[in-house]
VOGU-3710 file (C-alpha; in Angstrom, 3 decimals, decimal comma):
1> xxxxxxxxxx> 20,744/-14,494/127,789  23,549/-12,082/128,249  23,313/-8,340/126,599  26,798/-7,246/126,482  27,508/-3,475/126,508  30,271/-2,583/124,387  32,229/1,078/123,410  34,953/3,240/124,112  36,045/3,562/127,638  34,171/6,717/129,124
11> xxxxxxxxxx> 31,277/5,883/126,377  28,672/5,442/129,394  28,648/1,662/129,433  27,942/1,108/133,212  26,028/3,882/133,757  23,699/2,797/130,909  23,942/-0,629/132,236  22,392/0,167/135,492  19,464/2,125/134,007  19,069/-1,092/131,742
21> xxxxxxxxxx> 18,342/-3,344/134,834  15,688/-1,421/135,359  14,043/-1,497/131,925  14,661/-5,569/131,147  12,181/-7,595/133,150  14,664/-9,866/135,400  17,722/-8,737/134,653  20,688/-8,579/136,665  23,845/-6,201/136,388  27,452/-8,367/136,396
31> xxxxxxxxxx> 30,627/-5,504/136,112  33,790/-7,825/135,006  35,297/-4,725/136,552  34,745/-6,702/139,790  36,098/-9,848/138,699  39,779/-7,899/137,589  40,041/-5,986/141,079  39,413/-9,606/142,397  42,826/-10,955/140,419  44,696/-7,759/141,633
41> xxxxxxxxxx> 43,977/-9,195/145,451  44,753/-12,722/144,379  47,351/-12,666/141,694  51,295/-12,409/142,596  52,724/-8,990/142,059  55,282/-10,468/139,624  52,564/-11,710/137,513  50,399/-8,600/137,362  53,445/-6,857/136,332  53,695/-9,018/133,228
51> xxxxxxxxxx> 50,562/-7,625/131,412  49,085/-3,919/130,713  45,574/-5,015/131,467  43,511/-7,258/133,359  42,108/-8,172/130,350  45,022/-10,053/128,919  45,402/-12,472/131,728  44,020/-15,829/130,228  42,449/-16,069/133,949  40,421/-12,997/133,370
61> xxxxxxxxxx> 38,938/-14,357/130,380  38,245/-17,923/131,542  36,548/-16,110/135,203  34,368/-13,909/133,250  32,794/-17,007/131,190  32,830/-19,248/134,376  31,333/-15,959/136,588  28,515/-15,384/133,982  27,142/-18,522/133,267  27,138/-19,510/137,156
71> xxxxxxxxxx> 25,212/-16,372/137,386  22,817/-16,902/135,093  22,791/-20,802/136,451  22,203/-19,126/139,913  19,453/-16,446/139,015  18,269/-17,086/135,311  16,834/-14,662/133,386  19,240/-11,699/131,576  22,516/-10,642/132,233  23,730/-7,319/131,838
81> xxxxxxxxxx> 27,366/-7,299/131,043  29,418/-3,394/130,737  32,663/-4,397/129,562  34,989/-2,426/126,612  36,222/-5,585/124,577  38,433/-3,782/121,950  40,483/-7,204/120,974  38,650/-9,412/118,431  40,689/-12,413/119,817  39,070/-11,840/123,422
91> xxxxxxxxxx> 35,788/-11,071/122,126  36,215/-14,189/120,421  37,357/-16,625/123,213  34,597/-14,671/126,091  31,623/-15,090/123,274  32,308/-18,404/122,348  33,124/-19,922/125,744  29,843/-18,453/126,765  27,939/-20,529/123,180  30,181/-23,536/124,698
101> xxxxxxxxxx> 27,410/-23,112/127,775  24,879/-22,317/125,118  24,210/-18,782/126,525  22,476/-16,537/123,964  24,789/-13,347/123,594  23,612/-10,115/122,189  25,448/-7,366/121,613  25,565/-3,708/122,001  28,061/-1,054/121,215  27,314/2,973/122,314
111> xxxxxxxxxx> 28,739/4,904/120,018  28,735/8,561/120,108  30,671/11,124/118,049  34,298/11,230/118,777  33,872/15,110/120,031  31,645/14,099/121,919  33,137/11,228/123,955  36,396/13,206/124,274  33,982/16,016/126,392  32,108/13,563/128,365
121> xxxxxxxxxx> 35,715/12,133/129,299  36,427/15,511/130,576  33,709/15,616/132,951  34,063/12,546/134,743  34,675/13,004/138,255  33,439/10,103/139,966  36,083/8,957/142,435  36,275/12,318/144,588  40,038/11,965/144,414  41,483/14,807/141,852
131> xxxxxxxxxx> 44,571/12,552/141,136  42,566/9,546/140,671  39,605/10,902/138,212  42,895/12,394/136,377  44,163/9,266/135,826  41,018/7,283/134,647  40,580/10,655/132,668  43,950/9,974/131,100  43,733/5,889/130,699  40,010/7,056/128,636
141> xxxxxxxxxx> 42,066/9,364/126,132  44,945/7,334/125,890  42,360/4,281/124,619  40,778/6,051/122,195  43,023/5,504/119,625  42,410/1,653/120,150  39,104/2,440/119,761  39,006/3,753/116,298  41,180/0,672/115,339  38,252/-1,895/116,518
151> xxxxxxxxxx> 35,626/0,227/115,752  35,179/-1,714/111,888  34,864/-4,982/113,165  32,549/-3,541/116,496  30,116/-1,598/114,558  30,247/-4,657/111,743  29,868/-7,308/115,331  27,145/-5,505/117,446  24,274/-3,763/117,635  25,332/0,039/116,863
161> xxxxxxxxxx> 23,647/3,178/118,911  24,877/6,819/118,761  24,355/8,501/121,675  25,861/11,464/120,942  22,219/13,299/121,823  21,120/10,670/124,204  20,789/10,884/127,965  22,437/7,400/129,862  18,658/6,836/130,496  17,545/7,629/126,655
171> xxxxxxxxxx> 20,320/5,163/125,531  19,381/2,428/128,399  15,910/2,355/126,691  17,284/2,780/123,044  18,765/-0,452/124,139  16,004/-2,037/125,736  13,592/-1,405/123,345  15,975/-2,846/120,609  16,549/-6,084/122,944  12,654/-6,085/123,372
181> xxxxxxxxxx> 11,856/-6,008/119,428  15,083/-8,259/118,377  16,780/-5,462/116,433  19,820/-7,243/118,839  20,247/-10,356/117,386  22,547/-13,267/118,729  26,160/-13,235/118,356  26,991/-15,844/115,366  29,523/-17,531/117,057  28,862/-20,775/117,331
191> xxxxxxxxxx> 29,987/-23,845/119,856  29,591/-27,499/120,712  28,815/-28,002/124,271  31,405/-28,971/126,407  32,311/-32,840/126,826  31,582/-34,331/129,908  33,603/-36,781/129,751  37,000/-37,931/126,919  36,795/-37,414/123,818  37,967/-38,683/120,676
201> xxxxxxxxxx> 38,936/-35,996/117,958  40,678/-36,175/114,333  42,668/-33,494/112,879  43,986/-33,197/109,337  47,557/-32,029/107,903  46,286/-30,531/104,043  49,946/-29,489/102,232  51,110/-26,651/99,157  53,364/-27,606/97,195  55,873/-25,963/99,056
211> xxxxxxxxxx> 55,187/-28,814/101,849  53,748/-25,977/104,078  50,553/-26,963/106,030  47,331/-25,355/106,313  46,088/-23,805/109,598  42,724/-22,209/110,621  41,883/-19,366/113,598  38,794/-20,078/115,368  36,644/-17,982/116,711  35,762/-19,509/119,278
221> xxxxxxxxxx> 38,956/-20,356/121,376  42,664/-19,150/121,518  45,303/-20,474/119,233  45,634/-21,519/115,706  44,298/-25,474/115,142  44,512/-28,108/112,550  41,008/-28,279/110,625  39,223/-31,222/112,473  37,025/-31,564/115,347  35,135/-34,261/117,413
231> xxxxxxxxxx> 34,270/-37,813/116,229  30,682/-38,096/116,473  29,452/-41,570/117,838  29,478/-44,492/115,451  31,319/-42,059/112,728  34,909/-43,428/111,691  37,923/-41,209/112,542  39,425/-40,813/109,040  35,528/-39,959/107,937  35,287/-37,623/110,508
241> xxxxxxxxxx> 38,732/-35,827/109,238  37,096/-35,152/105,841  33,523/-33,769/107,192  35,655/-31,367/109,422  37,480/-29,836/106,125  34,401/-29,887/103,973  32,684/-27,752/106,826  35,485/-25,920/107,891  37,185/-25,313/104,790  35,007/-25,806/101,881
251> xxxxxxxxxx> 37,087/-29,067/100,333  35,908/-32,417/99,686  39,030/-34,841/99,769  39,080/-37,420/97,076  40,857/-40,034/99,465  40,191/-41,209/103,031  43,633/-40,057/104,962  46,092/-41,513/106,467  47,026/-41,958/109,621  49,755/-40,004/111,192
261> xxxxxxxxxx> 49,694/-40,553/114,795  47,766/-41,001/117,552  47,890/-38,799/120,759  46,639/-39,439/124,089  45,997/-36,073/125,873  45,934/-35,842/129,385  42,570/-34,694/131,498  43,274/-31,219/133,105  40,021/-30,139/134,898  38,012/-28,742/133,917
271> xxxxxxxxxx> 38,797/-30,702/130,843  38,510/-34,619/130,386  41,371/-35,093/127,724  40,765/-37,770/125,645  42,224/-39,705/121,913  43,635/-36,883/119,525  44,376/-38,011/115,697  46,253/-36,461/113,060  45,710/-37,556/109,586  47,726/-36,468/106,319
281> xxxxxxxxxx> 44,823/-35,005/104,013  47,341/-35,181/101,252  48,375/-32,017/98,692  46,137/-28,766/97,936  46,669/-27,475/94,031  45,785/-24,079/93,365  42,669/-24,970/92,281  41,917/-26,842/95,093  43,596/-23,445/97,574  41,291/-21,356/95,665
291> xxxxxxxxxx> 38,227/-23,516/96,490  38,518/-22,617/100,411  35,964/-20,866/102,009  35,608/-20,543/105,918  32,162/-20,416/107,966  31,643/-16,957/109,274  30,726/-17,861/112,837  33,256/-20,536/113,689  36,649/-19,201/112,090  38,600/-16,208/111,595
301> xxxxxxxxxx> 41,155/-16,880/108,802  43,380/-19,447/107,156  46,912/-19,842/106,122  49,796/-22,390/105,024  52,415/-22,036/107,734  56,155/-23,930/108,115  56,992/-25,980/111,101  58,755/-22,834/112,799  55,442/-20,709/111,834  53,283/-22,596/113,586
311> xxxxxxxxxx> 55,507/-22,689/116,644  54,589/-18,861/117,126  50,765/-19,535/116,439  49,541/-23,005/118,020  49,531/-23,896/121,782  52,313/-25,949/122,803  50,006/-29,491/122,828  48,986/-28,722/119,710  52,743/-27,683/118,493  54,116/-30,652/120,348
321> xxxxxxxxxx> 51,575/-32,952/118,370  52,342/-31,390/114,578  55,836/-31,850/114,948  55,273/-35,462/115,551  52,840/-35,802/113,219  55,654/-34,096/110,235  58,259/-36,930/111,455  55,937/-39,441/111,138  55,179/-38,150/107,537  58,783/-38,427/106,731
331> xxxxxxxxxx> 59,427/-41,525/107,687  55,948/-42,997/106,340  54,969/-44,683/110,020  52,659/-44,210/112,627  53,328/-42,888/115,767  51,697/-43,650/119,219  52,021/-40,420/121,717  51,027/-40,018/124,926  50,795/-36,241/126,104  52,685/-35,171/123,164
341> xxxx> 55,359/-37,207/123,802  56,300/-40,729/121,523  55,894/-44,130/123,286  56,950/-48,096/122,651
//
């Protein structure tokens, strides 16, 4: 299990975090801090220059999933994570690449009054270098304002404490003791394991009657997708198209679809690649649009997008796949790909 300390930089995460160790029977404290002064060392200059943050390297993210669950692998019992995650999307991808693993996550955000923070923020002088503790001083103010933009979905996401009259070690047991009684329930994100070895997945083109197509946002990885998913063994692909969008989207389809293409996708470790399908799911009415509904824990959103749309919202194997897919449509064939790319 993994309790993940949340809040405002300057809110008292890692202080709180190391009283917590102490209070949550075999427990041990992991600081992603480490793991982005770790990329600074490794990382080109030119590349470190491309992003504000640590955060937004896709490296950061995937280390910080890999570096917890060896971790826990390593040492088992709970792992006490400080980390400020003020973008949903990252919360998203770290959380749900951690259910991939099926690691419990619970979540905690420290809270105090604005006035409050903004004073404690003041007082920090931890490095012993005036120019230093001026800067993190200023980099705690100047994300503040960030803050108060996440704080709706935080406080509505995790497990909300004020410590606005609370010592660090008041708040550590605050926390504990809400851990210890399961007032900090798991995260609702929600993920199958990782394959371990290829896999074969269908995918399913739904259209408006503007010939737009419909997209969904998971939660639990980066980029837009097609609603779809795995083939489960001994399940048809086409039938495995249409229990994807009545889970995923709320719609039972009237006809079994047809098929658009089929993609081979290339292993890249640590993934084994595998059969992708595209089907055509036919066209949505209003009444049918209406009718959607998304599950909470597994997607974000939903939209009908044009070919040039989606270009700016899938991945590019995903992209490179759709557009093949809407040719295919045209021309009322089937297509045979391999990585994305047409064959024969």
């Amino acid at each position: 299990m993994i309790v993940w300390i949340n809040g405002a930089f300057g809110a008292g995460k890692s202080s709180t975090a190391r009283e917590l160790v102490e209070l949550i029977p075999n427990s041990t404290l992991y600081d992603p801090e480490l793991t982005g002064g770790g990329l600074r060392r490794l990382l080109p200059a030119k590349r470190l220059a491309e992003v504000e943050d640590y955060q937004d390297l896709p490296i950061w993210r995937r280390l910080v999933v890999d570096t917890a669950a060896a971790l826990l692998a390593e040492l088992g019992g709970v792992l006490v994570v400080p980390m400020t995650l003020l973008r949903q999307e990252y919360r998203d991808e770290i959380f749900g690449g951690l259910a991939a693993r099926r690691i419990e996550v619970r979540h905690v955000l420290l809270d105090p009054e604005e006035t409050i923070l903004r004073e404690r923020i003041d007082g920090r002088s931890e490095y012993g270098d005036p120019e230093v503790d001026a800067r993190v001083r200023e980099w705690c103010h100047t994300h503040l304002t960030p803050y108060r933009a996440a704080r709706d979905w935080l406080a509505a996401d995790a497990y909300t404490v004020d410590t606005s009259a609370l010592t660090v070690a008041e708040a550590a047991r605050s926390v504990a003791d809400a851990v210890r009684t399961g007032r900090v329930t798991s995260c609702g994100i929600v993920q199958t394991p990782e394959p371990t070895g290829e896999t074969l997945a269908a995918g399913v083109l739904l259209f408006d009657d503007q010939d737009r197509f419909l997209l969904v946002d998971p939660t639990y990885k980066p980029g837009w997708e097609f609603p779809g998913g795995v083939v489960e063994p001994g399940e048809p692909p086409a039938r495995a198209g249409m229990r994807e969008v009545a889970e995923e989207i709320g719609l039972e389809l009237d006809a079994v679809p047809r098929l658009l293409l089929v993609d081979w996708e290339r292993p890249q470790p640590p993934g084994y690649g595998g059969l992708r399908l595209l089907f055509d799911g036919g066209r949505l009415g209003p009444e049918e649009t209406a009718r959607v509904r998304l599950p909470g824990a597994e997607l974000r959103g939903w939209r009908f997008v044009t070919e040039e749309e989606a270009a700016e919202l899938l991945p590019p194997v995903r992209y490179r796949r759709l557009r093949w897919a809407l040719r295919a449509r045209e021309r009322g064939t089937v297509l045979n790909l391999e990585a994305g790319a047409p064959v024969g």
